[in-house]
C-alpha positions in Angstrom: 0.0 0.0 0.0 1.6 3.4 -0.8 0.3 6.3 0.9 0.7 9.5 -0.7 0.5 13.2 0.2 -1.4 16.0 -1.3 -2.4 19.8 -0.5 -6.4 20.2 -0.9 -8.0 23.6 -0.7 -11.3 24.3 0.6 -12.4 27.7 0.5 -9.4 29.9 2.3 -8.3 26.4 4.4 -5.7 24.2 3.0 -4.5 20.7 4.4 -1.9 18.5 3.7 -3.7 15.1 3.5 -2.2 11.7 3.7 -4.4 8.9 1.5 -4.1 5.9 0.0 -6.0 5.6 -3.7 -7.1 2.5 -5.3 -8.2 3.4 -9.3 -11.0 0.7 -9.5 -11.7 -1.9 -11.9 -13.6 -1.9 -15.1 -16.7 -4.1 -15.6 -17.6 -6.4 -17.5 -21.0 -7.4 -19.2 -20.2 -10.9 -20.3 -17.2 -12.9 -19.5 -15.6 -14.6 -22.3 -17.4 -17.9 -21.9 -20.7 -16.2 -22.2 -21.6 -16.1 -18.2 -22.3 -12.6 -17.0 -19.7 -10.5 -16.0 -19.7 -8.4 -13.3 -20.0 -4.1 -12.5 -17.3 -1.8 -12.7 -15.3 -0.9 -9.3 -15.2 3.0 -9.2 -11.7 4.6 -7.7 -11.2 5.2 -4.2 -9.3 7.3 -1.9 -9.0 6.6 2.0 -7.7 9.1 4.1 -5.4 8.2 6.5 -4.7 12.0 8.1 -5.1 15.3 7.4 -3.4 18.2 8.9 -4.2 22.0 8.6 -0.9 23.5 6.6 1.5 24.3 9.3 0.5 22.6 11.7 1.3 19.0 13.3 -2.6 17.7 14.7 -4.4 15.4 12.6 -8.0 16.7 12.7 -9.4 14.0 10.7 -11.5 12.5 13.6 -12.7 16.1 14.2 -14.3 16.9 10.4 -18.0 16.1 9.3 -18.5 13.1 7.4 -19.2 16.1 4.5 -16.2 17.8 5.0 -14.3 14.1 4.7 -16.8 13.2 1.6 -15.7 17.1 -0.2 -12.0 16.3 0.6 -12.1 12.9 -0.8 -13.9 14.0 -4.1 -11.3 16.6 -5.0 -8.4 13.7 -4.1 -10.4 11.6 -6.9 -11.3 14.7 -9.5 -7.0 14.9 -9.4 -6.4 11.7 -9.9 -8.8 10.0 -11.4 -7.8 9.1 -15.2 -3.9 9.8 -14.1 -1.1 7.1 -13.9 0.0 8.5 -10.5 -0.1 4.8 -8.4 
């Protein structure tokens, strides 16, 4: 597993955040034996930390579930369709 590091901005508050990101699987509608196939695994990010720019606390247990949800779509908006594993 390789954790990576990136600076998200929300409004005027930036964080570094520590995640891991997993780019998801395509589906497939029919295997090549003719069973059916199965649905496309979308990307996913799990955040591991997050730490207000500057400063050493990891805050992460103190966020809304929204602010963790907003955080993890911009992670996937950068990296989804990029070879950055």
């Amino acid at each position: 597993m390789t954790i990576h590091i990136s600076v998200v901005t929300i409004g005027d508050c930036s964080f570094d955040v520590a995640f891991t990101y997993s780019p998801g699987l395509p589906g497939r509608n029919f295997l090549p034996n003719g069973d059916p196939g199965y649905p496309e695994e979308p990307a996913e990010v799990e955040i591991i930390e997050i730490h207000p720019i500057g400063a050493q606390d990891d805050i992460l247990e103190w966020l809304s579930d929204t602010a963790i949800e907003c955080i993890q779509q911009k992670l996937l908006s950068g990296w989804s369709g990029e070879d950055n594993a």
